[in-house]
N, C-alpha and C positions, 0 to 999 in steps of 0.2 A: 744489576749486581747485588743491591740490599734482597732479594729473594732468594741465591742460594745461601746468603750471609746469613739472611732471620732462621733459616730453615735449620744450619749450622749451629744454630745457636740453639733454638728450640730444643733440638733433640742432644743437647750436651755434646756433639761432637768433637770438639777441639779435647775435651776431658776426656772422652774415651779411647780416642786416639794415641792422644799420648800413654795412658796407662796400656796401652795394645805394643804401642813402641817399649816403651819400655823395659814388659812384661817380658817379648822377644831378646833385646839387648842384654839385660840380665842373665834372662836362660844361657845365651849362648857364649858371652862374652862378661863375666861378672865383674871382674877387675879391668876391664876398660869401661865399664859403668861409670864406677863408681868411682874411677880415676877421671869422670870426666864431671863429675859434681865436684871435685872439691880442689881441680885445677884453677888459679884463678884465671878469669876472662876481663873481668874489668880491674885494671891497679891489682889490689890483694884480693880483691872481694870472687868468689866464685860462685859457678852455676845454684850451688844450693842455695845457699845465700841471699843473692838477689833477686831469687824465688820464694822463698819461705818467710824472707824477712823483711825485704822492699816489698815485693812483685804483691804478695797475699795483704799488705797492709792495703791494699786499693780494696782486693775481694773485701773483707771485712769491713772497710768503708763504703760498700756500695750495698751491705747485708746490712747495716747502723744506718743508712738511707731506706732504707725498707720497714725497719722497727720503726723509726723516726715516726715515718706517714704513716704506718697503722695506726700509732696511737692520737693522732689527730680526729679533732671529732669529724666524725664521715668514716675513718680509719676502720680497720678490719677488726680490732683491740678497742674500738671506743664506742659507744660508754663501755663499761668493766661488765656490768651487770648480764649483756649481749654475750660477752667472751667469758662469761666465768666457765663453763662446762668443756671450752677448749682448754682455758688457763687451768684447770683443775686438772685433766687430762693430760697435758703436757706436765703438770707435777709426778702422774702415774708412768707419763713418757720419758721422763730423765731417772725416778727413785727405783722403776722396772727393772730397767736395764744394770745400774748400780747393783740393787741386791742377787739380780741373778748371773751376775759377773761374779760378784764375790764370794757368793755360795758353791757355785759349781768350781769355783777358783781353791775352794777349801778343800774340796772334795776331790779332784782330781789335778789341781794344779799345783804352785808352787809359791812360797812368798816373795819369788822374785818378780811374778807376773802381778802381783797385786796392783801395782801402779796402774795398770791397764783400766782399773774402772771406769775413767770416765769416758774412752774411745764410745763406748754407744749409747752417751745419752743427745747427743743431735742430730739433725736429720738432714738429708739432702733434698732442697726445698724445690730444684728444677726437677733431678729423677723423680721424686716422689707424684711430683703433681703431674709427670707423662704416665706416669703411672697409674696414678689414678684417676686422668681424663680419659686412659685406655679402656680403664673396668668400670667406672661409671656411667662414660656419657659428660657430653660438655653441659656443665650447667645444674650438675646435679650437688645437692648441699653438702655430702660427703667430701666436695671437695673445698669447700670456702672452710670447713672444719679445718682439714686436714692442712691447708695453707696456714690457718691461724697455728696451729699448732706446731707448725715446722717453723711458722715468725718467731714465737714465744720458745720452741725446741732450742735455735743459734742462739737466740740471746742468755739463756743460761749454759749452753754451752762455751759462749765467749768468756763468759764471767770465770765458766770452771778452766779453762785454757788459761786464762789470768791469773788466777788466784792460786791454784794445786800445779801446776805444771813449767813451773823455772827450772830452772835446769839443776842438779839435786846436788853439781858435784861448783856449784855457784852461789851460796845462800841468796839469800834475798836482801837487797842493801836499801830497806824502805824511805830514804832521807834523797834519795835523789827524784822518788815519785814528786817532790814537790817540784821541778820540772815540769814536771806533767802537769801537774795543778795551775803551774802559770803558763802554761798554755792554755790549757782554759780557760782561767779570767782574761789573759789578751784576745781569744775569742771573743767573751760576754763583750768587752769594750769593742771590740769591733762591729759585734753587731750594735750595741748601743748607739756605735757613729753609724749605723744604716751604708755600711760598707757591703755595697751589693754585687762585689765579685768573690769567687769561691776561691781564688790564689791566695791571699793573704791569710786568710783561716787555716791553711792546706802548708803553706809554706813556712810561716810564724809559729802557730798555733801548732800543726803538727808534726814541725822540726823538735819541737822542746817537749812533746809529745812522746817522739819515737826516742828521742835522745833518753826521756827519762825512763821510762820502761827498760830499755835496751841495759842502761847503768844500772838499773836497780838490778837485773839479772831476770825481767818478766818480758814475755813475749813481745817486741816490739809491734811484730806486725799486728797487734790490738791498737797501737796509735791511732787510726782515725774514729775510731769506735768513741774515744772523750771529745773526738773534736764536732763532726759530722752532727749530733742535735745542736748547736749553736750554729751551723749556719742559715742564715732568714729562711721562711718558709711560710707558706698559708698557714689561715687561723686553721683552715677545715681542709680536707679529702676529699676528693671526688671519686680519683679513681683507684681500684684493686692492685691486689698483685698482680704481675706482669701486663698489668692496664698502664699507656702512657695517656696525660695528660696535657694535650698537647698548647694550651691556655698558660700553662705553668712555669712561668721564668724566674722563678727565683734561684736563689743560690744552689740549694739542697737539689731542687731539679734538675736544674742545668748540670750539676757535677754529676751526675748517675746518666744523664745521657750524652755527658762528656765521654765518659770513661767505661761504661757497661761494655759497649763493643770490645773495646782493650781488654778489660776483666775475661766476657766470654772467649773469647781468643786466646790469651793470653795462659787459659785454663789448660791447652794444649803443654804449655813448664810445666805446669803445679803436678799432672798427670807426667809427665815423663821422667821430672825429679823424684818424685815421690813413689812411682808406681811399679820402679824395679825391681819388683820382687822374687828369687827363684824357687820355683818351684818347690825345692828340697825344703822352704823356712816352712810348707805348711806343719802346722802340729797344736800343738794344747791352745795355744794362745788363737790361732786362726778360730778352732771351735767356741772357743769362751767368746769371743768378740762377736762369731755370726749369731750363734745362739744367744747371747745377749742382747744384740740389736731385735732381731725378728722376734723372741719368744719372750724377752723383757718388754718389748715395746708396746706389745699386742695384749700380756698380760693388763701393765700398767697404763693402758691406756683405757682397758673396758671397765678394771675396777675403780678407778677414779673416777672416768665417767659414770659409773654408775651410783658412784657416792654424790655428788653434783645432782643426776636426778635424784638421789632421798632428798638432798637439800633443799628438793624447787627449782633446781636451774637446771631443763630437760636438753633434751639432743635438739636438734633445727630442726622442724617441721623437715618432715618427708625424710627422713634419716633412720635408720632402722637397730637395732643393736647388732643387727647380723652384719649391717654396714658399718656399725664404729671398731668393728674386731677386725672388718678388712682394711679399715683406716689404719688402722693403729699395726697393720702386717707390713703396709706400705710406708708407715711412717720408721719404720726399721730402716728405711734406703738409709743407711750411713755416708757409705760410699769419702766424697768432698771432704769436708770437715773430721771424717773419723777418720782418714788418711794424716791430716794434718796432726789429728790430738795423737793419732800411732806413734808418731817421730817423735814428739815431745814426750811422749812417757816414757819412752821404754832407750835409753840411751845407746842399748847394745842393741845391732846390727840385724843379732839372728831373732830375738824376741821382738825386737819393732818390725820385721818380715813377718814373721806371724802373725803380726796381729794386722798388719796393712791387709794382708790377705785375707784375712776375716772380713776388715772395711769393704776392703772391692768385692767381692761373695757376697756381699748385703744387696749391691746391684739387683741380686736375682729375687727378692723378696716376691716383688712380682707375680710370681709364679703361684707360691702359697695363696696369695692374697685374689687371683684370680680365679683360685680353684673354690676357696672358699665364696667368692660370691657367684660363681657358677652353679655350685652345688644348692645354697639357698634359693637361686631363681628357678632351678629344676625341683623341689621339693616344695617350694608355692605353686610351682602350677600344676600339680600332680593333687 
């Protein structure tokens, strides 16, 4: 049974599925959608809810379990000096997208779609890498790039979900963040006492977590994202992304292969709350978001990479420029997380369609990104 599960998982299918459901339910039936997100199912709390707000607080603690280990030494992020040309690039990958949102938002859109900037500065770290172990080849350095850079893409996207994205019509009530803050020193003290189960951290630590975020009026589902580096973990890494380490019992392990299965599966809500979008929303906002993923990302990713090489800190051996332009096409997959940053921007209904529809339409980057290293491998050997 764990071989149709892993395969399940690999290729995101719980996620697609549900945005395939959804896509359909919408089309056909709008107002029972969306009457069934926001009926409550558990006490008051409803479908949206306990997806966007409980359910995603795990996705985002199992993505803070992935930053966590990279930057451990062995880490995909450590030392600095190794990742600076990803880290620099991934500056090009978030500032890309931004400017070419805005601009083309000047030019043909509206100052109500402005909010929208930051739907494509992160990337989808599972789509992107079937993506590009499709056009690669397994084992090829284009891709340990392209992973650093999708680690490093979430993490400043969490920060911009955090920071710009509360809800507009909520201020931000920053006195109750201290909440948050003592759950994190009751973390520090619990790792102090060498408290080597991950509940206490999870239940203490990211109850006053989500409670405080939630109160200030900032995304709760960021909650485990302060908690998750404070629990125990090795000095050092061994293993990569989507590498399990199977030696590895500490806290921060055990909970990501606690819960990764749930997360993956689980992707099947996130995709079916979020993904009902009809057809009729496509429009300005759909185009500002896809062109801003693909044609932001890919800009901003060669010319910062290319500034990193003036610097001295070149591409990886065996990596090409023709290959950091394909990277940087596939690192456009939005998809996940630019679904999530859609709903938080854009409050009204018909402009967060829009732009969700842009998110999902990033799926297909792909395409671009294979033709482009297609056409270089037929032009080397001609």
């Amino acid at each position: 049974m764990r071989g149709p599960l892993n395969l399940l998982r690999e290729f995101s299918i719980p996620l697609l599925a549900g945005v395939c459901a959804a896509l359909v339910w919408a089309n056909l039936d709008l107002d029972s959608y969306f009457a069934s997100l926001h009926t409550p199912v558990i006490g008051n709390l409803n479908l949206h809810f306990v997806t966007n707000d409980l359910f995603m607080t795990l996705f985002f603690g199992i993505a803070a379990v992935e930053i966590t280990q990279s930057c451990l030494p062995g880490g995909d992020l450590h030392p600095l000096k190794r990742a600076i040309n990803p880290l620099l690039a991934t500056a090009g990958g978030v500032l890309g997208p931004v400017a070419v949102y805005l601009l083309l938002n000047a030019l043909v859109g509206s100052p109500a779609l402005a909010r929208g900037w930051g739907i494509g500065t992160a990337t989808d770290i599972a789509l992107a890498w079937l993506a590009a172990r499709f056009i690669f080849g397994k084992g090829h350095p284009a891709i340990s790039f392209l992973l650093l850079l999708a680690i490093a893409d979430d993490a400043v996207g969490l920060a911009i979900i955090a920071i710009f994205y509360g809800d507009p019509q909520a201020p931000v009530q920053a006195g109750w963040l201290l909440l948050t803050a003592l759950g994190m020193v009751l973390c520090t003290l619990l790792r102090r006492r060498r408290v080597m189960n991950y509940w206490p951290y999870l239940v203490a630590g990211g109850s006053l977590s989500w409670a405080g975020l939630h109160l200030s009026h900032l995304h709760p589902a960021l909650a485990l994202v302060f908690v998750i580096p404070f629990l125990p973990h090795p000095t050092s890494e061994t293993a990569h992304l989507f590498e399990a380490d199977e030696a590895d019992l500490s806290p921060l392990s055990r909970f990501e292969h606690d819960w990764k299965l749930t997360v993956d599966l689980g992707l099947f809500l996130f995709g079916l709350v979020n993904g009902g979008v009809p057809f009729s929303s496509i429009g300005t906002a759909t185009w500002l978001v896809l062109i801003a993923l693909i044609a932001g990302k890919t800009l901003g990713v060669v010319s910062f990479g290319a500034v990193a090489h003036r610097l001295g800190f070149p591409l990886p051996r065996g990596m090409t420029w023709r290959e950091l332009a394909v990277t940087g096409i596939v690192a456009g997959t939005g998809f996940t997380v630019a679904l999530f940053v859609a709903g938080e921007a854009f409050p009204d209904a018909a402009l967060a369609g829009g732009a969700k529809m842009g998110a999902m339409l990033s799926i297909f980057a792909f395409l671009p990104a294979a033709c482009v290293a297609r056409v270089g491998k037929r032009s080397k050997q001609m």
